[in-house]
C-alpha positions as CSV (number, residue, x, y, z in Angstrom):
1,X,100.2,89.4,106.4
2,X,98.4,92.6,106.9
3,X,100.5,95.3,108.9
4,X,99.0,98.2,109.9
5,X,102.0,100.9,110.7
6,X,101.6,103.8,112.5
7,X,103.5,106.9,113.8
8,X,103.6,111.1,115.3
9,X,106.2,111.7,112.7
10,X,107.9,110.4,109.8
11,X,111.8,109.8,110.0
12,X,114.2,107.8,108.2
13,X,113.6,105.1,111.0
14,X,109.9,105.3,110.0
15,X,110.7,104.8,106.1
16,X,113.2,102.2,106.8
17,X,111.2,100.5,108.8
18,X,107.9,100.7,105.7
19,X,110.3,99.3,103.0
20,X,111.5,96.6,105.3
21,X,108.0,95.4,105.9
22,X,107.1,95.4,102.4
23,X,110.4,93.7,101.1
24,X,108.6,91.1,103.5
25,X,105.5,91.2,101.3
26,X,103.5,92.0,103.6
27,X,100.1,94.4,103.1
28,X,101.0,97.6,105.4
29,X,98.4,100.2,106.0
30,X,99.7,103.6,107.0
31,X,98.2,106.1,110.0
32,X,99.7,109.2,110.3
33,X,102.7,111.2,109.1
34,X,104.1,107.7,107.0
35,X,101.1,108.1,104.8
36,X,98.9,111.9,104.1
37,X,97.7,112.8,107.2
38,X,99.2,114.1,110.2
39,X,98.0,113.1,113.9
40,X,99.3,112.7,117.5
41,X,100.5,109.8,119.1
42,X,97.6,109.2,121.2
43,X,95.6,109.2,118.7
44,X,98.1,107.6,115.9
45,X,98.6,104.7,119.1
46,X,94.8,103.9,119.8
47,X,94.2,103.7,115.7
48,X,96.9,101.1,115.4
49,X,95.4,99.0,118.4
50,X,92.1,99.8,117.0
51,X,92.5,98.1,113.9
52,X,94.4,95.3,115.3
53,X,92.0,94.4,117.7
54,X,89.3,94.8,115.1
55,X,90.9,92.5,112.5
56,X,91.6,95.4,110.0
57,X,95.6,93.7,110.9
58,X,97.0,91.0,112.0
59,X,99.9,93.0,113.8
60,X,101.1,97.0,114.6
61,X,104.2,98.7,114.4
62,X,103.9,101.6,116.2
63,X,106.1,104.7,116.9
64,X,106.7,107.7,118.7
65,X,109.2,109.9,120.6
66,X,109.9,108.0,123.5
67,X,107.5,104.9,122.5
68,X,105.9,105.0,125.7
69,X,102.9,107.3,125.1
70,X,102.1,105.6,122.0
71,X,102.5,101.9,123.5
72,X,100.2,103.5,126.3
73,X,97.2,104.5,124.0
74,X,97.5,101.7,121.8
75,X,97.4,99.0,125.2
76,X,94.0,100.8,125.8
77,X,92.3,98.6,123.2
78,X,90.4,95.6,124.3
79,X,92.5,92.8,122.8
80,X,95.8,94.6,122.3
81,X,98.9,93.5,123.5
82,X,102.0,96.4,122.4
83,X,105.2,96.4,123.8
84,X,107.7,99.0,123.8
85,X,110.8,97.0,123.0
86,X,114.7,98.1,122.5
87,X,116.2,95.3,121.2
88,X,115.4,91.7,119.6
89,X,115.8,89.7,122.6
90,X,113.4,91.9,124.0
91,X,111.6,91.9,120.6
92,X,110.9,88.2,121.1
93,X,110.7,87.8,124.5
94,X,107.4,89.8,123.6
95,X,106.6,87.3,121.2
96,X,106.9,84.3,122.9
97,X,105.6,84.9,126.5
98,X,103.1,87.8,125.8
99,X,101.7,87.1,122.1
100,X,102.2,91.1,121.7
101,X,100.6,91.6,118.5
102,X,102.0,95.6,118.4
103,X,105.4,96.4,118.5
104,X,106.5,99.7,120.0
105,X,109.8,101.5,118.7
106,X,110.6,104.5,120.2
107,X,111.9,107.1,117.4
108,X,114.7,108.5,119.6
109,X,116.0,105.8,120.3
110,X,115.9,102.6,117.6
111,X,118.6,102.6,114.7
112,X,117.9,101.1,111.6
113,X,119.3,98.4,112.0
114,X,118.3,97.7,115.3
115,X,115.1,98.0,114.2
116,X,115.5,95.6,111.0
117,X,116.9,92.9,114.1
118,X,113.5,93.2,115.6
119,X,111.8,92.6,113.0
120,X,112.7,89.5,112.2
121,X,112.5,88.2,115.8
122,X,108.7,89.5,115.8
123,X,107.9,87.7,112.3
124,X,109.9,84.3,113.4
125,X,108.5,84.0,117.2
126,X,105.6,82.6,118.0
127,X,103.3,83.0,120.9
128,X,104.7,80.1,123.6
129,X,101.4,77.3,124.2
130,X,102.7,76.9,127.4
131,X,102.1,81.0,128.5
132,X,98.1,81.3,127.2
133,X,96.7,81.3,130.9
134,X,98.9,84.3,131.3
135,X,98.0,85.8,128.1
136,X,94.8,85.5,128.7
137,X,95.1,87.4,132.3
138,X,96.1,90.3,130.6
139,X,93.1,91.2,129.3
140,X,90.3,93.1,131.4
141,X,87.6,91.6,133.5
């Protein structure tokens, strides 16, 4: 699967979280400080959801400080459904009864291992049949 990762800064959370993704074998493109070039969050968030929403990934991971301003600029992009989640149940929750196709971590906040937990709730939950007219009101007009 291809994983497009993106984040403000890069932090032990922000390295843990890489390796874990490609112990996973999955394909991870990097925007901002995790790869060469440095960029804010808003612009770091809407990248992420740009290429998600344009195919270039099948799913985000996106951080910043809080996670909201990223989760924000990344929810601005037709077809993008981030969510700024804390925890796994919250992790798949997402998942299940949104299809969020971008998860939000906020850097202050998420421990590596919490992080890890998440992770493998958003790789083993699938979007729930029964919740599509729903997902499908979240898009615009």
């Amino acid at each position: 699967m291809k994983i497009v990762l993106g984040s403000d800064d890069r932090t032990p959370l922000t390295d843990a979280v890489l390796d874990d993704l490609r112990s996973r074998t999955h394909d991870v493109a990097l925007i901002g400080p995790p790869g060469d070039e440095q960029k804010e969050w808003a612009q770091v968030g809407r990248e992420v959801g740009e290429m998600v929403a344009g195919g270039g990934a099948d799913m985000g991971v996106l951080f910043c400080w809080t996670g909201t301003g990223a989760s924000i600029a990344a929810n601005k992009v037709k077809g993008v459904r981030a969510a700024l989640c804390a925890d796994a149940a919250t992790a798949a929750g997402a998942r299940r009864w949104n299809d969020a196709n971008v998860l939000v971590l906020s850097l202050r906040l998420t421990s590596v291992e919490v992080a890890r937990e998440m992770l493998d709730v958003w790789f083993a939950t699938a979007a729930d049949p029964d919740e599509a007219v729903n997902i499908a009101r979240l898009e615009p007009g």
